[in-house]
C-alpha positions in Angstrom: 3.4 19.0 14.2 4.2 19.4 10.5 1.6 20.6 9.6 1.4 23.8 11.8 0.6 27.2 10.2 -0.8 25.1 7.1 -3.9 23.2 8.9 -5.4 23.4 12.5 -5.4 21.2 15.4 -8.6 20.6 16.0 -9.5 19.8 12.1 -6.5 17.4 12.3 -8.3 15.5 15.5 -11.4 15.1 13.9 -10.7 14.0 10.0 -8.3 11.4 12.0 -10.9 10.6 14.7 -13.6 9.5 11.4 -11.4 7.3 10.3 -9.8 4.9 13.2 -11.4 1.9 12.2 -9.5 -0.1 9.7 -10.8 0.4 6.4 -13.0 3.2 7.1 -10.3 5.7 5.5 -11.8 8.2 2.6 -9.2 10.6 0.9 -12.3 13.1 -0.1 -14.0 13.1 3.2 -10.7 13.1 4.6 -9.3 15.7 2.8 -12.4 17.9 3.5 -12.6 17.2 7.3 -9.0 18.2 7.5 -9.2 21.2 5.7 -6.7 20.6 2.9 -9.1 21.0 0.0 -10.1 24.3 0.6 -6.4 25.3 0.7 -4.1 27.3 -1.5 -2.6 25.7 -5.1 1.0 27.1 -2.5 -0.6 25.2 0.7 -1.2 22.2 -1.3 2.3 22.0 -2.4 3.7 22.1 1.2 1.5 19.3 2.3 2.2 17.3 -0.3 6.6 17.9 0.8 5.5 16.9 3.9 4.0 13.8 2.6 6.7 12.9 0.5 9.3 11.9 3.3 12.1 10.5 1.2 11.6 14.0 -1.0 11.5 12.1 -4.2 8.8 14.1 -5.3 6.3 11.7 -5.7 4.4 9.8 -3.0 5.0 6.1 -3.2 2.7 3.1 -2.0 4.8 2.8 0.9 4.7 7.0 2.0 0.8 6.7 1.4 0.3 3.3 3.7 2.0 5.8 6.6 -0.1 8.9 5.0 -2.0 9.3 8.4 1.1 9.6 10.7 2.0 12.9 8.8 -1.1 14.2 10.6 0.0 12.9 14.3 2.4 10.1 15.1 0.2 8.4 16.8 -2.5 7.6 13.8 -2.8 3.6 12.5 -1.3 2.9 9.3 -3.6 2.5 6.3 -4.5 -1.1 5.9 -3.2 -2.5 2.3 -7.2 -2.1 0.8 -7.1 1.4 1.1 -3.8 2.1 0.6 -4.3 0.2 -2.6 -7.6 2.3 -3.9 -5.5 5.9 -2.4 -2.8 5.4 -4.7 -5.4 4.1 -7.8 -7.4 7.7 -7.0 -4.3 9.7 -7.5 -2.1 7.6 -10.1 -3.9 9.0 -12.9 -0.7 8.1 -15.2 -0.3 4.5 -14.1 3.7 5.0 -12.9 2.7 3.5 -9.5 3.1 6.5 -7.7 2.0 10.3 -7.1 3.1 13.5 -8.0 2.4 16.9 -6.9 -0.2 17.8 -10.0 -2.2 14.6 -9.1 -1.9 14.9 -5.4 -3.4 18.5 -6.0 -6.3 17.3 -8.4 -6.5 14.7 -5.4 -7.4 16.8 -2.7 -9.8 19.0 -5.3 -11.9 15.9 -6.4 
């Protein structure tokens, strides 16, 4: 898993397990549940490599829709609603995507 060594298992399972349904995703609660906001300024900055797959380094709309799958494979997509309002929470400069200072005042909100 690539998150290994940075979050655990079983926090992993359940911050994915409260949001299966479609549209019942929630960054804060989210990143609460799985741990990530109580992590390191250094933690936060691996995550947010992991997120960003193409290593652009900034999420894009299309990296957040599969943000869940970073967590386990198997996890849904994000449906286009809350894809949509993820990226509006973090784009605090309007450039259509997210970099690593708004993806850590993100997961601190």
């Amino acid at each position: 898993m690539a998150f290994a060594g940075v979050l655990k298992d079983a926090d992993i399972t359940a911050a994915l397990a409260a949001c299966q349904g479609a549209d019942s995703f929630d960054y804060k609660s989210f990143f609460a549940k799985v741990g990530l906001s109580g992590k390191t300024p250094d933690e936060i900055k691996k995550a947010f490599s992991i997120i960003d797959q193409d290593n652009s380094g900034f999420i894009e709309e299309d990296e957040l829709k599969l943000f869940l799958q970073n967590f386990s494979a198997g996890a849904r997509a994000l449906t286009d609603k809350e894809t949509k309002t993820f990226l509006a929470a973090g784009d605090t400069d309007g450039d259509g995507k997210i970099g690593i200072d708004e993806f850590a005042a993100l997961v601190k909100a």
